[in-house]
Every structure is written in C-alpha cells, then in structure tokens.
C-alpha positions, 0 to 999 in steps of 0.5 A: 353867173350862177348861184351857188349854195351850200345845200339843196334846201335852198335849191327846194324853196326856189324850186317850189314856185318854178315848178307850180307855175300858174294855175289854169282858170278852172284850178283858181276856183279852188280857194279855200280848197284844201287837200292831203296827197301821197304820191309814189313815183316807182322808178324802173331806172333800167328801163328809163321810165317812171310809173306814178300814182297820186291819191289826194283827198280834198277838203273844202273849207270855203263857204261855196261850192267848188266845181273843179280840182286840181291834180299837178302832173309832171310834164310828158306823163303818158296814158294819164287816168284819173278816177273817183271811187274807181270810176273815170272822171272828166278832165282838162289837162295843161301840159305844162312847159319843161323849159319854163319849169312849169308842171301840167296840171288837170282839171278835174270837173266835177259832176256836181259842186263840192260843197262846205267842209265836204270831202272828196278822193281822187286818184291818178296814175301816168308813166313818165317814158324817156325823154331828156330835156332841160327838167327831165331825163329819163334814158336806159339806165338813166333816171334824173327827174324832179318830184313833186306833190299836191303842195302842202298836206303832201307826202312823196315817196319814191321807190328806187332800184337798191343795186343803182346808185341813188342820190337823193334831196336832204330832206327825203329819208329811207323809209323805216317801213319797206312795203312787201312789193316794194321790197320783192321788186329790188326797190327801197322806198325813200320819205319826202315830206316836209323836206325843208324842215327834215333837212334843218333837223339833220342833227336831231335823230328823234325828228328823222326817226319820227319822219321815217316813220310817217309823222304826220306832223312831217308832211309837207305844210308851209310850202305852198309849192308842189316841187318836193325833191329830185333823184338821180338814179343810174344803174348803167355804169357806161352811162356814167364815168367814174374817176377815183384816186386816194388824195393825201392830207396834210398830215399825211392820213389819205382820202379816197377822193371820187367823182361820178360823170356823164361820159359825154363830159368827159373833159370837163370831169377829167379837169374837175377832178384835177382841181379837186385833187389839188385844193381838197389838203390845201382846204384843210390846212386854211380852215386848221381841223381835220376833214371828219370822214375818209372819203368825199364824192363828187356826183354830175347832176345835170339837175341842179343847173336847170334852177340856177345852182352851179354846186351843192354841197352837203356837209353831214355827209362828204357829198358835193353836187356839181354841175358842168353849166356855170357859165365859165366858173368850173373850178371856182366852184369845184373849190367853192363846194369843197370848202364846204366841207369844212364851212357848211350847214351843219357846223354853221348857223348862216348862210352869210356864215357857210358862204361867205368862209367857202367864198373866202377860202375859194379867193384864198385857195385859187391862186395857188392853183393858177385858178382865176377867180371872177371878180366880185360887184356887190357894191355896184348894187348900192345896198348895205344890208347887214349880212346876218340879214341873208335869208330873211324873207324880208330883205331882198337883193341879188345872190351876187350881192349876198355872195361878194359882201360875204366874201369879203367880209371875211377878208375884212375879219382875217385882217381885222384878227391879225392875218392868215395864221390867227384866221386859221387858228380861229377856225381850226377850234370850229371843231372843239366844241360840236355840241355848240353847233350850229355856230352863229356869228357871235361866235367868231366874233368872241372867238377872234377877240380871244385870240387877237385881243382885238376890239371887233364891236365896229366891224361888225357893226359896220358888216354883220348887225343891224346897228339900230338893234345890236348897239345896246347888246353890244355894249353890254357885251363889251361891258363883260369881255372887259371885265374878263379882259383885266381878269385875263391879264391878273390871272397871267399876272399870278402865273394862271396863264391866259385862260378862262374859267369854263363857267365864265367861258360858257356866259360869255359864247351863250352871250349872257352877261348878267352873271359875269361881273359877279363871277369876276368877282369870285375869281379875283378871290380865287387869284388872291388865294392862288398868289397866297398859297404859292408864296406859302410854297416858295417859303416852304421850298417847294415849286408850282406846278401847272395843276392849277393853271390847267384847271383855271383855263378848263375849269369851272371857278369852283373846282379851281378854288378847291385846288387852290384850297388843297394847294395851301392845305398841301403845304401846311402839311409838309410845313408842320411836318418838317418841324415836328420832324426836324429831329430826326436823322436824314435817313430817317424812315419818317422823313422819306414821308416828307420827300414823297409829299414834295414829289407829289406836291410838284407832280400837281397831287395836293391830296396826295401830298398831305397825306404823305407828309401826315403819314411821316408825322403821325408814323413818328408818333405811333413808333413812339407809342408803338415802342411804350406799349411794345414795353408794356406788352413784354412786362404783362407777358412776364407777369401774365399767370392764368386761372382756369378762365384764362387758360380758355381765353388764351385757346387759338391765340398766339400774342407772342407771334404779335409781339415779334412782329410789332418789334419788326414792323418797328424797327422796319420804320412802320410804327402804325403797323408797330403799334397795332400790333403791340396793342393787340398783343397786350390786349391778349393778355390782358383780356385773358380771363374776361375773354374766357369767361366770355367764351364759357358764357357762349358754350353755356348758352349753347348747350341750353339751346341745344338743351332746349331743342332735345326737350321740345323734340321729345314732347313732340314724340310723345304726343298721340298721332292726330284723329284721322277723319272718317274714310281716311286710314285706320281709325280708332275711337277715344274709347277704344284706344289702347296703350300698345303700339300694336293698336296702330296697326289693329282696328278694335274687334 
C-alpha cells in the first residue's frame, strides 16, 4: 500500500537520499569538501524542455588536497558543458538511473590538487528535452519534473511561464526580486532553499519574507541530499482535464470544488471527483468548524507516487495532491487528503495528530459512501512505540504501522470521550483559538476531560506518551484539573455555570500547574463573594443576571472579583436609596431613579445602576436644598437695593430669568438643576457690588495700560532718526543739525 502523508515535507526528506544515489568513486575523494550552489532551472513548458544553469563554489576544508568535484545532474541532460573561469573542464559523467531515482553526477578532474581552505568555481549547463518516465515528464505543454541542488549551501530557483498553471513544493516562494530577463520572458521566478524549514515556518510571515528575499540563512543547510522541490507545469489545457462543480455545505454556503487530470485518466478522475463531491460536507460536519476558504483543488501529479506518496495535502491553502498509482486505494485517499483539510499542518502539531484525525474520519467517513476501507495490521509488527514518538528519527517502523495505530487511536479517544457527538464537539473548538496553533497532543487531551469529565491519564498512557517520562508531569497534572474539578463544580453550585476562569484556562492548556492552586484559591474567594452579593440581591428583591456567570467563564479572576465587587456596591445603593426614600409618594420623580437602577442591575449594569439609584437620593436632597435656597433667593431679590458699584455689577445679568427657571426645573423633579440655579441667582445678587467693584478695578486697569501704551508710543516719536553711516542717505553732523524738519530733507551748506 502506499504512503500517505499530510504535506510534501515529508515527500522532500525521503526524496533527498533517493534522488542523491551513490556517488561515483571519484566524488568519494571529496571529504571534507565543502560548496555553495545556485541553480536555475528555465522551464519553456510549451516547448516541453528545460534549460539549466548551476554554478557552485567549493571549499576545501580537509587537510589534503582533493583531485576531483562533484556537479549532480538530473538524468538525460543534453549538450552537458562545464567550465572553470570559462574555460572547459574534464569530466566523467554517471548518467544516473530514473527508475531507481538516481541523479548523474560529473566528475570534475582537476588539473591540479584543490588544496586546504582554497576555493574553486565551476559552472554547468544542460537541457532537459522531452521525455517521460517514472521521474520525469517533459511533453509540449507539459513539464513534471524533480529539482535538485548541490546538497547543503544550495539555492534553486525555477523560472516557470506566469500564464501556465504551476504547482510548487511548500518550501519554494515566489521570489521578491523578478530578474529583468526574467520578467521580459513571461516567467516568474520561484525560491527553493531550505525548503523543509521554509515549509515549517508557513506561519511565520517574517521568515518567508526573509527567505523571498534571499537570506542566506535560508539556503538549504541540514539536508545532506541534493533533491530540493518538484513542478508541475502545464500550459496546454488538452493536456489536462478540468472537472468543476460548486459542492454544498452543511450550512448551506457553497464551495467551488475543482480537479485537474491527465485526460489519459479520465475514468479515474471522473470517480475521484465524485467521491469528493460527496465526503467534502460530509468531513465538515464530523470534524464541526467551517472549512476556512471558498474553493478547494484537487491537481493529478503522476510525481508523487514515484516516492511512494498516494496524496498530499496542504492545509494553509485549500490544495490536495493525488495521485492515480495506489495500489487499488483511490477513494480511501481522496477522502483521506481531504480530511486534511480540516486535521493538517497547519492546525496541528504531530503527525500521529494530523494522520491519525484523517485516518479516522476516512474509516468514519467511507461507509456512508459505500467506500471500503482496507483494513489496517499495525499490530502484527509487535511494536508499541508511543505515538507522539512518529517522526523522531530515533524510532523507527513501517508507515503502516504509525498509520493504523493512529487511526485507531482516535477511535479509542472518541469512545474514551463518550461517542461521536462529544468527538465532534471536541474538535469543532479546533478552530476557537488560532493563536494556539499548532495544537499538541496536550490539547486534545484537556479539551476531551473538559467536555466529558473524564480521566484520560490512562489512555493516553497507554497510546501517546513514553510512561517512563510522562508519568511524574502527569500526576502533576491531574493534581491541577483536580483542583479545577471541585472549583467547577463550586462554581456551578453558586450559579457561575461551568466555566473557567480564562487565567486558570490558559495555566491549564500551556501545561503549567504551579500557579493553579493558588488561583483556586482566589476563586473560591471570589464565589463566596458572589454567593454574598446575590443573597444581598434576593433580600433586596432583585434578580441575577448572567453578567457575572459570563464573565466567570471568559474572564480573567480579576476582572470577575471586580464585577462581583460592583454587584454588591450596586445593591447597597438601591438598598439605601429605597430607605431614604421611602417617604416619598409612588409617583414620585425620585423614586423613578430607583426603578431605573433595578433595570440596569437586572440588565448586568451595576455601574450604571449605582448610579441611578444615587441620582434618586441625592435628586431628593438637592430639591430640598434647591427649594430653601430658591426661598433665599426670592427674599435677597426683594430686599436687593444697589449703590453705583452694584448697578455695574448687575450689567448683562439676568438672575430673575435663573430664579424662573430653578422653580421649573423644581417642579420638573430635577432638583440638582434646581439647585444650580437657585444659587447662581442668589449669588447675583448677592455679589452684586464686589462684582462691580471687581469690574471697574478691570477697566481701570485697562485704561492704564493703554495709558501706558500711548506714552511710550509718543517717546518713541520724539526721539532723533538714527545717525546714517557714511554713503548711506543724507547725512548730517551733530554740529550742523537743525530744529527744523526742513533739515531732513536739506544737506548743511
């Protein structure tokens, strides 16, 4: 059966030793050798061929000479040259094998020894013509081809047609720099470096700007292979065949569903297609969050199945990869790498995480499809490796293996959980939180034993974790969600629901315990205060609103004390202001400040409510106020009799006008308004004469200044012109000046 894998990074790493093959006996005298590549592969796809340069630069840090270099050229490279300084140099080619995925490689003699930490540049171009074989396709209007480099220090760069319809390895990067000719030509450049460490970082836009731009640090480094990245490049749609049709989801919104095929395989992409249609909603409703774009595509890649890859699937995108050589499994892996669309790399952390959920929502999906699915027989390889082990290059085994215990592991999850609709529920919150992407095992485990109050210590024990190492974490862990366990349940107790606090939360899914006890601690303070405050209400008459439930399961503990705190505030206030008004009558303007803080409280505003309830009590004191001073106001009006200094103080006031409108804003029920009023018209009359002196002493000020102005101006005026230097306008000596303005306008005789 062939592999399955979620993303091509997979398909990269196995590639890079098939594609090296064994070096010849003359590139074995390369130790110690060293060597930083660019490649460019210039991909005329109507024309079916492939023009390739490759310069290399290599070091020698051995402590010998060496004699003969390495250049790894893909098999049937045409009018092959390679030069020194533009000069040929003397070569020994191994072709290379396509069927065994074996690159050529020429030796490069050296006229003399490339002695220690001495450099050396070579140069090479070939033509790829058409050909088609296990590797390699290169027709009219057809390019599938693998690319590769010098091994580590390389970069690769393809340059394919911007009007085709290209397919890239994740890893490669349209380039932020264009070349000219490139440009000119109708290409576009594409970036293949460190494609393993590009593809990783995905999520991390300053890495793939860096590596667009031709960081060195994004070279390709740790692989010691020379593969780099495939294309798939077609510009003659008849080469190709294109069925597309809009799929409807469950909640009714529509995706345009696409898949590009060799026309050859008509059949098989008719079926595909048809399977697809039918598991795409189905998917979506068993994983329980939307599918996050509006189209998906589906491409044929006769490339993938030459390493042993039946689909790929990439998840940041809405793209599928699939191939029609699995060995009799096409549907199980149509609905295979579609499932990844919703369990892939980029929400997930593993791969027993991302290929487990696909291999379980396949076996959950293909029934209702009449689609058999083989059997899995991990277990007949007597292993038990720990899943969260699959990919650690110190454990081995068969994909089989990793494949059918992951599966199953989920299988064993779900019922673990309490069936399909609490596995569902689970990992319909997968979505929730992207910020928490890529989600590790941890995760699903705490996410399962919020839903199911569950104890999943043992399974996954028993399935995920090396118990040696995980046994003492995972006590401690228990130690915390059993802590959180009994707060739940006093929280429900109280009315708070069955929630957690988001500070207590966020400990518990970042695994770190050591601050929970603690903050169970505080929030059994925070419930005694809750159950305090709406005992307070219910004496008080008042209902309990879900303000502070809501923010108890949202919140951090802080914010939820202070609620609580505005809660019990909020009721003292309707509290004393029922008593200090409880004389007065029903209709009463003061006591509608009371029903509208009973509102507000029961609509979740305890600020607000406070405030309206204060608003009633402290109206009711200001009218009282408000109608004495409006008294005191009447009788100074009465007895008000103003000297001259008065009279200017009552110029542009009008405290009659004030005096009406606080006896209206009285009788309206406003007594603040009232009593604002009242005593600004009071303070009129009363402050008439210091007002007035206050004015005068302004104006007198005023006309001293100005005063002042008009005697400086006419000093100015009085003073000579200034004594002009010689040359410079008439000019007349201190001797010789005269009193008479004619003197100006005269020089002295």
């Amino acid at each position: 059966m062939k592999t399955r894998v979620l993303a091509l990074l997979v398909a990269v790493w196995a590639a890079a030793g098939a594609l090296t093959g064994a070096a010849p006996a003359s590139a074995q005298q390369a130790q110690g050798l060293v060597s930083a590549s660019e490649t460019v592969y210039r991909l005329d796809t109507p024309a079916g061929t492939v023009r390739v340069h490759v310069r290399v630069e290599f070091l020698n840090q051995s402590q010998n000479g060496i004699t003969t270099v390495p250049v790894y050229i893909l098999p049937h490279a045409n009018d092959l040259a390679i030069t020194r300084d533009g000069a040929p140099v003397q070569f020994t080619l191994d072709p290379g094998d396509e069927a065994a995925k074996r690159t050529a490689v020429a030796a490069v003699t050296l006229p003399e020894p490339l002695q220690p930490k001495r450099r050396l540049t070579l140069e090479a171009a070939y033509t790829l013509p058409n050909t088609s074989g296990p590797l390699m396709t290169l027709e009219p209007g057809l390019i599938e081809v693998p690319f590769i480099g010098q091994g580590p220090g390389s970069w690769v760069f393809v340059d394919v047609p911007k009007s085709g319809d290209n397919v890239l390895d994740p890893g490669c990067l349209v380039g932020k720099d264009q070349p000219s000719e490139v440009k000119n030509a109708g290409l576009q450049r594409w970036v293949c470096g460190n494609v393993f460490l590009i593809a990783l970082s995905a999520d991390d836009p300053d890495i793939l700007e860096r590596c667009a731009a031709l960081d060195e640090r994004c070279r390709q480094r740790f692989d010691p292979g020379v593969f780099s990245a495939f294309a798939l490049s077609v510009t003659d749609e008849t080469r190709r065949g294109v069925l597309s049709e809009r799929v409807t989801m469950p909640d009714g919104r529509q995706v345009t569903m696409t898949l590009k095929f060799f026309r050859r395989d008509a059949d098989w992409a008719s079926r595909q297609f048809a399977i697809a249609k039918q598991a795409f909603p189905v998917l979506e409703a068993l994983f329980g969050f939307k599918y996050p774009y509006t189209d998906v595509t589906m491409r044929q890649s006769y490339h993938i199945a030459a390493y042993g890859i039946a689909g790929v699937a990439f998840s940041g995108v809405g793209q599928v990869l699939l191939s029609h050589e699995t060995g009799g499994i096409d549907d199980e892996v149509t609905i295979h790498e579609l499932a990844h669309q919703w369990a892939g790399n980029t929400q997930l952390a593993r791969p027993f995480l991302w290929e487990g959920l696909a291999e379980w929502a396949t076996r959950a999906v293909a029934p209702q499809l009449g689609v058999a699915v083989r059997p899995t027989d991990w277990k007949s390889f007597n292993l038990n490796e720990p899943l969260a082990t699959w990919g650690s290059t110190a454990v081995g085994g068969p994909a089989a293996y990793w494949y059918g215990r992951s599966g199953d592991f989920w299988f064993a999850y779900e019922e673990a959980i309490g069936g399909r609709q609490n596995m569902t529920a689970v990992l319909s919150r997968i979505d929730d939180e992207p910020a928490l992407w890529r989600l590790k095992e941890g995760w699903f485990m705490d996410q399962g034993e919020f839903l199911s109050d569950r104890n999943l210590d043992q399974l996954f024990l028993d399935w995920v974790f090396v118990p040696e190492t995980a046994k003492p974490l995972l006590a401690e862990r228990r130690a915390a969600h059993d802590l959180v366990r009994g707060l739940r349940s006093r929280a429900a107790e109280a009315g708070l629901g069955s929630g957690i606090p988001s500070d207590i939360y966020n400990n518990l899914i970042a695994w770190v315990f050591g601050p929970i006890a603690a903050q169970v601690a505080q929030a059994d303070t925070i419930i005694a205060a809750y159950r305090s405050a709406t005992e307070l209400a219910a004496g008080a008459g008042l209902a309990t609103p879900e303000t502070v439930a809501v923010s108890w399961g949202r919140a951090r503990l802080s914010e939820t004390a202070r609620l609580v705190e505005d809660q019990r505030q909020a009721v003292i206030a309707i509290q004393a202001a029922e008593a200090q008004l409880a004389g007065e009558p029903a209709d009463s303007p003061f006591r509608q400040g009371i029903a509208k803080a009973r509102e507000l409280y029961e609509q979740g505003d305890f600020t607000g409510a406070r405030a309206a309830a204060s608003a009633g009590v402290t109206g009711r004191v200001n009218a009282d106020a408000a109608a004495k001073l409006i008294a005191l106001a009447k009788e100074k009006q009465a007895s008000f009799r103003p000297g001259f200094f008065g009279r200017v103080g009552m110029l542009f006031t009008d405290p009659e006008a004030k005096l009406r409108a606080a006896e209206d804003a009285l009788a309206a029920g406003d007594g603040t308004r009232a009593l604002e009023l009242a005593r600004e018209a009071y303070d009129t009359w009363d402050g008439a004469a210091a007002r007035g002196i206050q004015r005068l002493a302004l104006l007198t000020s005023v006309m001293a200044a100005l005063s002042f102005g008009v005697w400086v101006l006419l000093k100015r005026l009085e003073q000579p012109p200034p004594v002009k230097p010689l040359g410079k306008g008439h000019y007349l000596e201190a001797e010789g000046r005269r009193g008479s303005w004619r003197d100006w306008e005269n020089t002295p005789e």
